[in-house]
SEDO-366499 format. One line per field, with one value per residue (C-alpha): residue number from 0; residue in three letters; x, y, z. Coordinates in Angstrom, 2 decimals. Layout:
% SEDO-366499
k = [NUM / ...]
r = [ALA / ...]
xx = [X / ...]
yy = [Y / ...]
zz = [Z / ...]
% end
This chain:
% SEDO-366499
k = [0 / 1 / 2 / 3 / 4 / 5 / 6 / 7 / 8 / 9 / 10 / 11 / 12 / 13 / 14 / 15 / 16 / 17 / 18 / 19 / 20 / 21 / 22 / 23 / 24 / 25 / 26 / 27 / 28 / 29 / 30 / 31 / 32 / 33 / 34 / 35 / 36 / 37 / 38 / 39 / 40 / 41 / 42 / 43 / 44 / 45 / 46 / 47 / 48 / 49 / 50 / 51 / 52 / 53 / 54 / 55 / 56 / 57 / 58 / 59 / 60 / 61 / 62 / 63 / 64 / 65 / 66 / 67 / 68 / 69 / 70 / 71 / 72 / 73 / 74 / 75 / 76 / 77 / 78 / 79 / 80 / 81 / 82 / 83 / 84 / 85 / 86 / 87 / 88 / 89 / 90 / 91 / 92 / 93 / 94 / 95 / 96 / 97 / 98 / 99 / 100 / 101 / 102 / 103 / 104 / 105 / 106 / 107 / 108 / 109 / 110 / 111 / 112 / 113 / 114 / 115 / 116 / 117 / 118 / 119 / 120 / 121 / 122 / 123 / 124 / 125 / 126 / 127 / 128 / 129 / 130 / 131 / 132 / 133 / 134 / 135 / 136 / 137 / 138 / 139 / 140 / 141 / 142 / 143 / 144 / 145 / 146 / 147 / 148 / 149 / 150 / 151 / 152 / 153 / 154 / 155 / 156 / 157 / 158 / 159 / 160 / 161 / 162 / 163 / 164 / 165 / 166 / 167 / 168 / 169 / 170 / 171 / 172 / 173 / 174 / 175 / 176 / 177 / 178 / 179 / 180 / 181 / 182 / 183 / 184 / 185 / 186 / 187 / 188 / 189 / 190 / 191 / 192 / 193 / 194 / 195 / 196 / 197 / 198 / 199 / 200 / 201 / 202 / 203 / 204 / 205 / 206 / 207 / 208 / 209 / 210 / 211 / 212 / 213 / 214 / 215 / 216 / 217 / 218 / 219 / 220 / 221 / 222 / 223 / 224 / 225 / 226 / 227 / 228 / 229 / 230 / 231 / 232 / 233 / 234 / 235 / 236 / 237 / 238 / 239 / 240 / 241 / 242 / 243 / 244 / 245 / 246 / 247 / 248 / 249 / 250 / 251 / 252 / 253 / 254 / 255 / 256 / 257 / 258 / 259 / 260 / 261 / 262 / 263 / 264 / 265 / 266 / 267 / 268 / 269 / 270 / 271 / 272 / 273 / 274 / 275 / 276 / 277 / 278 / 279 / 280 / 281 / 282 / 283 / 284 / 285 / 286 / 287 / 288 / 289 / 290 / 291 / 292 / 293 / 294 / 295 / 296 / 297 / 298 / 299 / 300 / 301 / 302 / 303 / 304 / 305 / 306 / 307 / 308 / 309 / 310 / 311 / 312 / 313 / 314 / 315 / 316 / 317 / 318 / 319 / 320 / 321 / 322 / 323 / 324 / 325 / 326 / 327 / 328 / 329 / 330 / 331 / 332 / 333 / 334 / 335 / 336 / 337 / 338 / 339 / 340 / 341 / 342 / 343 / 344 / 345 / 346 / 347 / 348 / 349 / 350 / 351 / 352 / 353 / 354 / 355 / 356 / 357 / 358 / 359 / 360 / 361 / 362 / 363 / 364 / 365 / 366 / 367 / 368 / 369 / 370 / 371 / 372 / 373 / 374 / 375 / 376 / 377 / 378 / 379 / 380 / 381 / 382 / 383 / 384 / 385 / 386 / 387 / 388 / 389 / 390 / 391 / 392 / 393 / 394 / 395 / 396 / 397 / 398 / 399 / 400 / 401 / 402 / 403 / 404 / 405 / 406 / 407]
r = [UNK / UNK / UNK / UNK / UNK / UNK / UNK / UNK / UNK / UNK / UNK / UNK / UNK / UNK / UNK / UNK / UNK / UNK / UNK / UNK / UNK / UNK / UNK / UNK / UNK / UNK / UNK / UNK / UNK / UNK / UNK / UNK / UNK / UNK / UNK / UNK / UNK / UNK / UNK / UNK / UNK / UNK / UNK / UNK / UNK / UNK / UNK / UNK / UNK / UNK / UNK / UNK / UNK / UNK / UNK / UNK / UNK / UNK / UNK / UNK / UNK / UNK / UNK / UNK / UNK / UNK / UNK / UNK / UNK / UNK / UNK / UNK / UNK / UNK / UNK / UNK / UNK / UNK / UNK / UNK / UNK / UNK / UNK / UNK / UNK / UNK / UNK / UNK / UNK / UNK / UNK / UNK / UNK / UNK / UNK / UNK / UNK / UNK / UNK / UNK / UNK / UNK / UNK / UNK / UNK / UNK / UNK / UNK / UNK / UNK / UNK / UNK / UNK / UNK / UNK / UNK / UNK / UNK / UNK / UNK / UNK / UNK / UNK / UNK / UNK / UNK / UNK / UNK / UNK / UNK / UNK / UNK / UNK / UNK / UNK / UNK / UNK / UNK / UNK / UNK / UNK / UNK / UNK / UNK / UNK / UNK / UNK / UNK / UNK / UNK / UNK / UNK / UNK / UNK / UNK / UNK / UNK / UNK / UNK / UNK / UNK / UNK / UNK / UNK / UNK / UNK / UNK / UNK / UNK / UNK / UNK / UNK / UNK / UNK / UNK / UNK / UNK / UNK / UNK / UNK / UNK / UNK / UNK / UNK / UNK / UNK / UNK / UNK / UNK / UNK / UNK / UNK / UNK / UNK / UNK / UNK / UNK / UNK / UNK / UNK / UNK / UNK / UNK / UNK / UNK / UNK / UNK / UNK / UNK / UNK / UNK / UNK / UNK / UNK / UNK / UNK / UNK / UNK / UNK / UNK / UNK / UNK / UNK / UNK / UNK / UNK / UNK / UNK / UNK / UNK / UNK / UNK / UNK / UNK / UNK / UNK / UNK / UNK / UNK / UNK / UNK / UNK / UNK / UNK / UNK / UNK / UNK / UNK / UNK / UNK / UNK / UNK / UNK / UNK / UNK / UNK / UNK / UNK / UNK / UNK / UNK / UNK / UNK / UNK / UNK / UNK / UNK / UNK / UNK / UNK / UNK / UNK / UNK / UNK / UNK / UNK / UNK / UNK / UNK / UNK / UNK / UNK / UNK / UNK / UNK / UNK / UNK / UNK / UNK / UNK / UNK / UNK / UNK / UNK / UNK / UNK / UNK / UNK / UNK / UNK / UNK / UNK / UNK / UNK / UNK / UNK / UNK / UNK / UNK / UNK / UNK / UNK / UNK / UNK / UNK / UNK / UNK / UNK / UNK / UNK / UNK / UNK / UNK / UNK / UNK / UNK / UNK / UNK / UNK / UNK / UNK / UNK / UNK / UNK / UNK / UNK / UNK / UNK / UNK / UNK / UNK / UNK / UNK / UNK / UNK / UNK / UNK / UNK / UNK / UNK / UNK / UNK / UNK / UNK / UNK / UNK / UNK / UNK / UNK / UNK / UNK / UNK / UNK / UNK / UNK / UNK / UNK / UNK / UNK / UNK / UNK / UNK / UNK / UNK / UNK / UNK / UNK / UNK / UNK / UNK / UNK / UNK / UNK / UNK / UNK / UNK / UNK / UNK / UNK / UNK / UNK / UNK / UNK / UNK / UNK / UNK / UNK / UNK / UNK / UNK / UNK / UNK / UNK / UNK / UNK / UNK / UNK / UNK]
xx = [-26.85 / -25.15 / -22.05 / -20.11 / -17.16 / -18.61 / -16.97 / -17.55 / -18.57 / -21.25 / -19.20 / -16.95 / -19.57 / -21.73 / -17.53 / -17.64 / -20.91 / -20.40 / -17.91 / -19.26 / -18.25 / -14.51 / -12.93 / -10.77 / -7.59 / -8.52 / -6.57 / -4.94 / -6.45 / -7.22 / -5.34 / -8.33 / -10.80 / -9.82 / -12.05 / -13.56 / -15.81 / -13.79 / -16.18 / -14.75 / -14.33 / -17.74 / -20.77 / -24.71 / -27.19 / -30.66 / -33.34 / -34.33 / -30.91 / -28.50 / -25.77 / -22.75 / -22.21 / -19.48 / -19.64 / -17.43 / -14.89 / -15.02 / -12.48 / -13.73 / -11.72 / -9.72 / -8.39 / -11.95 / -11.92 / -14.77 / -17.39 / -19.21 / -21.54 / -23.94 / -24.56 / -27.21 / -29.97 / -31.42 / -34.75 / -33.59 / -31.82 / -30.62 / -27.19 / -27.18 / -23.91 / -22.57 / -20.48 / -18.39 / -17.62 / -15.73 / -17.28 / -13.90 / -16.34 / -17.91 / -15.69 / -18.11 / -17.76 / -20.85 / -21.52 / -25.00 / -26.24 / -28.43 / -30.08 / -28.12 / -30.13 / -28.05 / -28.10 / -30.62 / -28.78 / -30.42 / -28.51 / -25.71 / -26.48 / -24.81 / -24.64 / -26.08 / -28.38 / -30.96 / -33.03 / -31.15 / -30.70 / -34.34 / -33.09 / -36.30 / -35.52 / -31.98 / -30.39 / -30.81 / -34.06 / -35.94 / -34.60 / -30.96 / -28.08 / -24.94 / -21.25 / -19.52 / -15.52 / -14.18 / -10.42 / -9.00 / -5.49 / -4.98 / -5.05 / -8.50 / -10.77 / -14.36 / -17.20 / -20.41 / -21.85 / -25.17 / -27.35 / -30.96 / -31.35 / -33.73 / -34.03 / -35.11 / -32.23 / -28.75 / -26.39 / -22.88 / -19.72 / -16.67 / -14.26 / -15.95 / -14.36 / -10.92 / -9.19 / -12.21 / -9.54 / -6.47 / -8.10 / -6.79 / -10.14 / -13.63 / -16.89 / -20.36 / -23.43 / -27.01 / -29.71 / -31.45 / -34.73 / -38.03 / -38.51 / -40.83 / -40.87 / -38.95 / -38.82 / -41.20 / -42.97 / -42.48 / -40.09 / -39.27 / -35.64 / -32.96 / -29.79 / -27.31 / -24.31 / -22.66 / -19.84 / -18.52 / -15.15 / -13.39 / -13.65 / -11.60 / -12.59 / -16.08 / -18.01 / -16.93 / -19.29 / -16.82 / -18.39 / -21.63 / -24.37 / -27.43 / -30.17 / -33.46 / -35.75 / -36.44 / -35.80 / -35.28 / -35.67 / -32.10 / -30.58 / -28.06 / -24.35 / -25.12 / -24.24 / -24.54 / -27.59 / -27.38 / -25.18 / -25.44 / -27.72 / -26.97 / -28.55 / -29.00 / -31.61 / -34.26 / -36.85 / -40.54 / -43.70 / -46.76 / -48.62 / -45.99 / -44.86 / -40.42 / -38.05 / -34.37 / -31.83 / -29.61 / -26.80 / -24.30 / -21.60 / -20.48 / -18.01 / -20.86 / -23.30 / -20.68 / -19.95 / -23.69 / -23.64 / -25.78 / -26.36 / -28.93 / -30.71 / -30.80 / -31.68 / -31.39 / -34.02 / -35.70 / -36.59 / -37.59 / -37.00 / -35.54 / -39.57 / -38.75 / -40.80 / -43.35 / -45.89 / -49.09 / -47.11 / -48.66 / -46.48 / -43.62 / -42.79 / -38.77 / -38.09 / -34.88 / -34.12 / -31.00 / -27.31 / -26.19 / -24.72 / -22.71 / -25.21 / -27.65 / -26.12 / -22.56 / -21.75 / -22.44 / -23.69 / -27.20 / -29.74 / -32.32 / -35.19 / -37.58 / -40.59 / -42.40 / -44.65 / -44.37 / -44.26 / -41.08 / -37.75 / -37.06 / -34.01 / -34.36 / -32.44 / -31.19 / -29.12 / -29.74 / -30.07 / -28.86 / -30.77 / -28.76 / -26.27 / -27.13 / -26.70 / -25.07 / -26.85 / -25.23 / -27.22 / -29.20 / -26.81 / -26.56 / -28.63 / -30.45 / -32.92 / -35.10 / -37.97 / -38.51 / -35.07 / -33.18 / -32.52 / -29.23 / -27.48 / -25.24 / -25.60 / -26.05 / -25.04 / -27.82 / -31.20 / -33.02 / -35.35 / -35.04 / -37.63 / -37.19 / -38.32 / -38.01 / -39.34 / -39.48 / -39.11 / -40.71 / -43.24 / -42.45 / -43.19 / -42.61 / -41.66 / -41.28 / -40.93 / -39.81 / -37.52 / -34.83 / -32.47 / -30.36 / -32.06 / -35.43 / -36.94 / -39.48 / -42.96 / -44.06 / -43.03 / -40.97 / -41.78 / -38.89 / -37.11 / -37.44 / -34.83 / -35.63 / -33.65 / -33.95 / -32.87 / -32.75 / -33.05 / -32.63 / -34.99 / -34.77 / -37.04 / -34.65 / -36.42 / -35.28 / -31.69 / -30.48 / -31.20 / -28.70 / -27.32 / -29.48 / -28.71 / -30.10 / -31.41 / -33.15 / -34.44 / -34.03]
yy = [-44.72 / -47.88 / -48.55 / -51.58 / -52.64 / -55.16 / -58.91 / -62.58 / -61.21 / -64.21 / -67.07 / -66.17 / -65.40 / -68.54 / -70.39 / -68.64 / -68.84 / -72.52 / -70.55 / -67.15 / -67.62 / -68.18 / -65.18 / -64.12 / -61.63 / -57.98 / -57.33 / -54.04 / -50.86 / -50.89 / -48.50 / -46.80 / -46.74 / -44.01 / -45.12 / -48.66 / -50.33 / -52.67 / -55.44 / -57.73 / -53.76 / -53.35 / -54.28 / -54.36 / -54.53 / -56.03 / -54.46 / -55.64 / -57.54 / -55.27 / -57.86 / -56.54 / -58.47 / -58.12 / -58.64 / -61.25 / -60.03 / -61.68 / -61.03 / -61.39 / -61.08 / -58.73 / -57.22 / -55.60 / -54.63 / -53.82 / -56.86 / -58.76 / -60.80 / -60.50 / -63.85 / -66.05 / -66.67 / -69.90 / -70.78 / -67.76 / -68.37 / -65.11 / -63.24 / -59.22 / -59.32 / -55.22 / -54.21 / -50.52 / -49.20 / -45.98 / -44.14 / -41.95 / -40.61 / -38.48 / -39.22 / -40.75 / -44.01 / -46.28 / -48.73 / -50.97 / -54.01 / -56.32 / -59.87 / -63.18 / -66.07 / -68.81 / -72.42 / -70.24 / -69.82 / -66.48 / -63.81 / -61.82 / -58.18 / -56.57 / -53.76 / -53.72 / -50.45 / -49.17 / -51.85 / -54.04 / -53.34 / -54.24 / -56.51 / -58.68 / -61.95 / -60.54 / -59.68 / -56.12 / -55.48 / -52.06 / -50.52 / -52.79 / -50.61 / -49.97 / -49.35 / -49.02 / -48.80 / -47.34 / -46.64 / -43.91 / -42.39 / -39.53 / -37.26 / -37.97 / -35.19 / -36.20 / -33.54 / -35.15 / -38.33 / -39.41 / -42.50 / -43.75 / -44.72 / -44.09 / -39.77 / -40.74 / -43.09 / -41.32 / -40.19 / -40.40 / -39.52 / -39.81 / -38.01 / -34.84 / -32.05 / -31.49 / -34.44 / -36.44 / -35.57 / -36.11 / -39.41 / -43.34 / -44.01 / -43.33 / -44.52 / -44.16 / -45.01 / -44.98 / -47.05 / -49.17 / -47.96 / -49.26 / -47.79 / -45.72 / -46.90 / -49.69 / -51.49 / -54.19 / -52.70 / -52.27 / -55.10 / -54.35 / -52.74 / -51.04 / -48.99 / -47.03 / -44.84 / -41.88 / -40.35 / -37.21 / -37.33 / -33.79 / -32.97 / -30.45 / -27.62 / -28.44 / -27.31 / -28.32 / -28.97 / -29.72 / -33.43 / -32.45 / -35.50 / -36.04 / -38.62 / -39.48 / -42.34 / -42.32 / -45.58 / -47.23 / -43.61 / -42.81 / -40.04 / -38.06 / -36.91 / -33.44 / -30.15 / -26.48 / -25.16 / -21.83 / -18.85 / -19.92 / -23.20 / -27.02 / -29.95 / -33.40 / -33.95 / -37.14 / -38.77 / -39.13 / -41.27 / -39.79 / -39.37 / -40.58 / -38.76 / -38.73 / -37.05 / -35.11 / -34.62 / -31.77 / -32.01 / -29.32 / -28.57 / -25.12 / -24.03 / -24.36 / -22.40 / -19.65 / -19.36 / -18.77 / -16.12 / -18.09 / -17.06 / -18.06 / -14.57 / -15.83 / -19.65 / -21.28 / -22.52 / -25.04 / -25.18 / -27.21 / -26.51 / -23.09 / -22.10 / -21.30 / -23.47 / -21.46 / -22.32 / -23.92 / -24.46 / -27.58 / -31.41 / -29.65 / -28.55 / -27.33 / -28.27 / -26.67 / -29.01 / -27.52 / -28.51 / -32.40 / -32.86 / -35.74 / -38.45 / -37.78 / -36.32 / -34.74 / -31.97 / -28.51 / -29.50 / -28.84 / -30.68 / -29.12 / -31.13 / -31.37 / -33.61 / -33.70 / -35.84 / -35.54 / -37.35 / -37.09 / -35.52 / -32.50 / -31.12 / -30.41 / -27.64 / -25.53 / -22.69 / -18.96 / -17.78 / -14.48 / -13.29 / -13.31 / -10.74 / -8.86 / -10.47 / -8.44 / -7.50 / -8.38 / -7.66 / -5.78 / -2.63 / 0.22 / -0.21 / -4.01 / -4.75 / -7.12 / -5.88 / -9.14 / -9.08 / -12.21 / -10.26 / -11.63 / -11.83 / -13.73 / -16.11 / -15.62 / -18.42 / -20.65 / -21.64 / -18.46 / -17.21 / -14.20 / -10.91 / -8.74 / -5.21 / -3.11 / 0.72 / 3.54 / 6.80 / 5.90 / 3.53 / -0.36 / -1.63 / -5.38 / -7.45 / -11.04 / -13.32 / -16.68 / -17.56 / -19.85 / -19.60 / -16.43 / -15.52 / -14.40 / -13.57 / -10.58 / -12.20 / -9.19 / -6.79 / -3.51 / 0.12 / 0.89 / 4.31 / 4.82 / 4.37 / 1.72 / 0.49 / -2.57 / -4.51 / -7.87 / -9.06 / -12.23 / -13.87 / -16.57 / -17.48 / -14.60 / -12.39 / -9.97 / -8.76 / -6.10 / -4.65 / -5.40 / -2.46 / -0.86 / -1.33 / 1.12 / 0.06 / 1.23 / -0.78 / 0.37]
zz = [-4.16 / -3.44 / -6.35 / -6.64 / -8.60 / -10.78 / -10.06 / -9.31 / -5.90 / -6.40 / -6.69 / -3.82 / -0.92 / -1.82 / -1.45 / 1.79 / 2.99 / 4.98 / 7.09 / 7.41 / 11.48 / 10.83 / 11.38 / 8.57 / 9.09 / 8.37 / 5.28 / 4.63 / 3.03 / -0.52 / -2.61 / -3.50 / -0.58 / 1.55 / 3.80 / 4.65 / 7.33 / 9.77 / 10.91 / 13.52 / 15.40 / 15.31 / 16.89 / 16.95 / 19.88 / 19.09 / 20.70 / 23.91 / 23.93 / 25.63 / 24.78 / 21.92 / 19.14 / 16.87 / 13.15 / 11.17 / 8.57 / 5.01 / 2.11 / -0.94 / -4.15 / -5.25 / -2.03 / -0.97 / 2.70 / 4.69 / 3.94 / 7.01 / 8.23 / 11.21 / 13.65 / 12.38 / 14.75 / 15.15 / 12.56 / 10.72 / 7.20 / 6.34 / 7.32 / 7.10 / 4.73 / 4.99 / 2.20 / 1.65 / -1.87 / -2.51 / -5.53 / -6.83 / -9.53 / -6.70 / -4.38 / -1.64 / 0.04 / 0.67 / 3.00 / 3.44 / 4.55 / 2.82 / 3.28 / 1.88 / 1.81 / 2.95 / 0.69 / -1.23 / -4.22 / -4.69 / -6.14 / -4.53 / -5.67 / -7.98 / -7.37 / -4.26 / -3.55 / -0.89 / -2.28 / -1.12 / 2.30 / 3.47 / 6.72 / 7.28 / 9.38 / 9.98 / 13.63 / 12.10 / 12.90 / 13.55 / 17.11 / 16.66 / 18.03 / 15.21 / 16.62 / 13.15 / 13.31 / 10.10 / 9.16 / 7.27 / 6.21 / 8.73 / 6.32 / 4.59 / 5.05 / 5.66 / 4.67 / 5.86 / 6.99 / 5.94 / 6.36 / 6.36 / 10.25 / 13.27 / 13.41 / 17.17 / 18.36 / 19.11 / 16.70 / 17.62 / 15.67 / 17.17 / 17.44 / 15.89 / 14.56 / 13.18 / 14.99 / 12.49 / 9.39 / 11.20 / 13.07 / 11.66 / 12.32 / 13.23 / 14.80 / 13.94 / 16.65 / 15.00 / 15.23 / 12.18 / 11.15 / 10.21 / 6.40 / 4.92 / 1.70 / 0.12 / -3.33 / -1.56 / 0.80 / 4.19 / 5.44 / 8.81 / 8.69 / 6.48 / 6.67 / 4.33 / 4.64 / 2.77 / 3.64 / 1.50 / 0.98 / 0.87 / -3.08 / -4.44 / -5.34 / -2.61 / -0.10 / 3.40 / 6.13 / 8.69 / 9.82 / 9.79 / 9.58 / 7.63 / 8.74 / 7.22 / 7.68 / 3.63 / 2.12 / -1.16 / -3.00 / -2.14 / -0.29 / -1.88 / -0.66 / 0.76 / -1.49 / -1.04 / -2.68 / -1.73 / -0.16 / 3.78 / 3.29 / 3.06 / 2.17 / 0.59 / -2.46 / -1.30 / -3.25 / -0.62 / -0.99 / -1.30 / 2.17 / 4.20 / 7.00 / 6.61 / 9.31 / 7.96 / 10.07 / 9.92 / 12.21 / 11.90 / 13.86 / 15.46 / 12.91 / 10.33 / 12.10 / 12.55 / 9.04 / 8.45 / 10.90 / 13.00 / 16.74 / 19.80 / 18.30 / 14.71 / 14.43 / 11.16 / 9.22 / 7.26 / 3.75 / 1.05 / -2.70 / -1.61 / 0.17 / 3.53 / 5.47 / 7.71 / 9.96 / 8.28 / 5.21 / 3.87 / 4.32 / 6.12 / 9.38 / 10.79 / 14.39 / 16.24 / 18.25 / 19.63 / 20.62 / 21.53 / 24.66 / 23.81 / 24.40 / 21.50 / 19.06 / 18.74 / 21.85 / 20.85 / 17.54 / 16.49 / 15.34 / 12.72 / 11.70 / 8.80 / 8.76 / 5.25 / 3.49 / -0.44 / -3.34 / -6.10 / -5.66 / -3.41 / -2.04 / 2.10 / 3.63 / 6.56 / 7.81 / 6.79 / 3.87 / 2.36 / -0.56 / -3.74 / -5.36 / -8.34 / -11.37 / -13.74 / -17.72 / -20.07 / -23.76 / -25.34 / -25.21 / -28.13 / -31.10 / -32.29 / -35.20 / -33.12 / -31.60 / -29.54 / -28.06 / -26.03 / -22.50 / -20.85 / -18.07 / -15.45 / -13.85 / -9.54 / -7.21 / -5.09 / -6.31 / -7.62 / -10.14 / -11.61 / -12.52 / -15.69 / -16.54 / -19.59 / -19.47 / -22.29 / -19.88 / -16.44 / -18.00 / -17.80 / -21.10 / -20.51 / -17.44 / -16.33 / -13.14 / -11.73 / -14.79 / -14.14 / -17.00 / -17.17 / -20.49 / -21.71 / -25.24 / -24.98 / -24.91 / -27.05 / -29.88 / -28.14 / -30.06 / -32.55 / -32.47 / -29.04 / -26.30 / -23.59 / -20.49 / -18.75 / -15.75 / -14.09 / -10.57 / -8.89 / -5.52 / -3.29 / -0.57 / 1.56 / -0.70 / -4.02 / -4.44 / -5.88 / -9.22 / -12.00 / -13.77 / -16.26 / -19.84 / -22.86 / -26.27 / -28.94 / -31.80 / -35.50]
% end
């Protein structure tokens, strides 16, 4: 999840690392990061401390903005080091921290990923409070903020909405979580953050935020999976119980046609999630108030426990349009035809049927690709029709138009 421009990042934080608590000048933006983390603006509470503590700005080489260091304690040999990247190949900036061993000599990573950001004997333990300051052009358009952190802790954006694009800069409140899975085990603390970018042509989801406690297994920018649904692609652990966070602001819910008659929903793989529907349950948990979660905005939540890749998601939606046939039309010589057709948007499958008269000769269901070969020989000489259909877990569409063939 976690990219970084490969350097001799190594050399120059072990230079630095005798005075991580000098406070270095923030430097300007780099050219390409439209957005990047400003540390000595932003501050972490560890739990049970109630006390702020601001984070040190570092420069490393090559103009990089947004690195940091938390306060060491006392006994405790490790600094949480946060770093940002901006990814222009997908046009997401990332932002973690991860443990460096002071005097260690251990290696800085490079890249760094969700791997690395397991915070054992750090100030950034489970429960520790994050205000992150970011800056941004005021023109930068951000989609969608999304992060591993606690799903029970608020979750603050500020300022939400349009004044978000046309903002200089932006804070995020969350709370680090205790993982539920991690390259070594359960170490006591982690965090990583997404934010989607505006691409062009894209899908805008108008600051929304996405929060799961999944570690190490990544969690993927959010995308639109389907007419009136969104969200992000996350890899689980067998038998553990993990919590996603949909929260989706007004304008969203409106496009979806969403009302206080019509909730959204939840779903995973495109199966709407329903009650006894085994490892998942969707909780609405309604609109923020401005001291949980963003005012007016609404929280969805899925809790699952899975093993391998799935994609979670939520909102309402439509069943798909009608894909259109495409071949066989007129006269062909096969008489185990390739059936095509187009394409439909979303995740679907689709359901074949081929008559002669009012009798269905052949039929098909759940294929994915927008072709099929006949799974068995059609009668020559005769004229047969057939038509194609696409379903989601809204239900069936409509029928495709109905093509004629007969086979010579």
């Amino acid at each position: 999840m976690m990219h970084l421009r490969r350097s001799c990042v190594l050399a120059a934080i072990c230079a630095l690392a005798p005075a991580l608590c000098a406070l270095a000048t923030p430097p300007p933006a780099h050219a390409d990061m439209p957005v990047h983390w400003v540390p000595d603006q932003s501050t972490y509470v560890s739990a049970g401390s109630g006390s702020p503590v601001a984070f040190t700005q570092l420069q490393p080489p090559e103009s990089w903005v947004g690195w940091g260091v938390s306060s060491k304690p006392a006994g405790i040999s490790k600094w949480a080091v946060g770093a940002s990247f901006w990814d222009a190949a997908t046009g997401t900036y990332e932002m973690c921290f991860f443990n460096f061993l002071l005097g260690s000599g251990a290696s800085f990573p490079d890249p760094p990923t969700l791997a690395d950001t397991e915070l054992a004997d750090t100030p950034l333990t489970p429960g520790t409070v994050l205000h992150l300051t970011f800056a941004k052009p005021a023109d930068t358009e951000i989609q969608s903020i999304s992060f591993v952190g606690d799903v029970a802790a608020p979750v603050i954006v500020t300022p939400t909405g349009a004044p978000l694009t046309a903002a200089t800069s932006f804070t995020v409140d969350c709370t680090v979580v205790d993982p539920v899975q991690s390259a070594s085990g359960n170490v006591g603390s982690a965090f990583g953050l997404m934010i989607d970018i505006a691409p062009s042509p894209g899908p805008d989801y108008d600051g929304a935020v996405f929060v799961s406690t999944v570690h190490w297994f990544d969690v993927n920018a959010p995308t639109t999976v389907a007419d009136g649904v969104a969200g992000f692609t996350v890899n689980g652990a067998a038998g553990v119980t993990t919590t996603f966070d949909g929260i989706l602001p007004p304008s969203l819910l409106a496009a979806w046609g969403v009302t206080d008659t019509a909730l959204p929903a939840g779903y995973v793989d495109v199966d709407l999630i329903v009650p006894g529907m085994p490892n998942a349950t969707f909780t609405d948990l309604g609109n923020g108030d401005g001291t949980s979660w963003n005012t007016g905005f609404r929280k969805l939540r899925v809790t699952a426990s899975f093993a391998g890749k799935h994609t979670i998601m939520w909102g309402l939606m439509q069943k798909p349009a009608a894909p259109r046939a495409r071949s066989p039309r007129s006269i062909i010589h096969s008489t185990r035809p390739r059936l095509r057709w187009t394409k439909v948007k979303g995740l679907a499958y689709y359901e074949v049927r081929v008559y002669r008269g009012a009798k269905l000769v052949a039929k098909k269901t759940k294929l994915t690709g927008s072709s099929w070969r006949c799974s068995k020989r059609l009668p020559k000489n005769v004229k047969l029709r057939w038509k194609v259909r696409a379903r989601n877990a809204a239900g069936s569409g409509s029928w495709s138009q109905t093509l004629r063939f007969t086979i010579r």
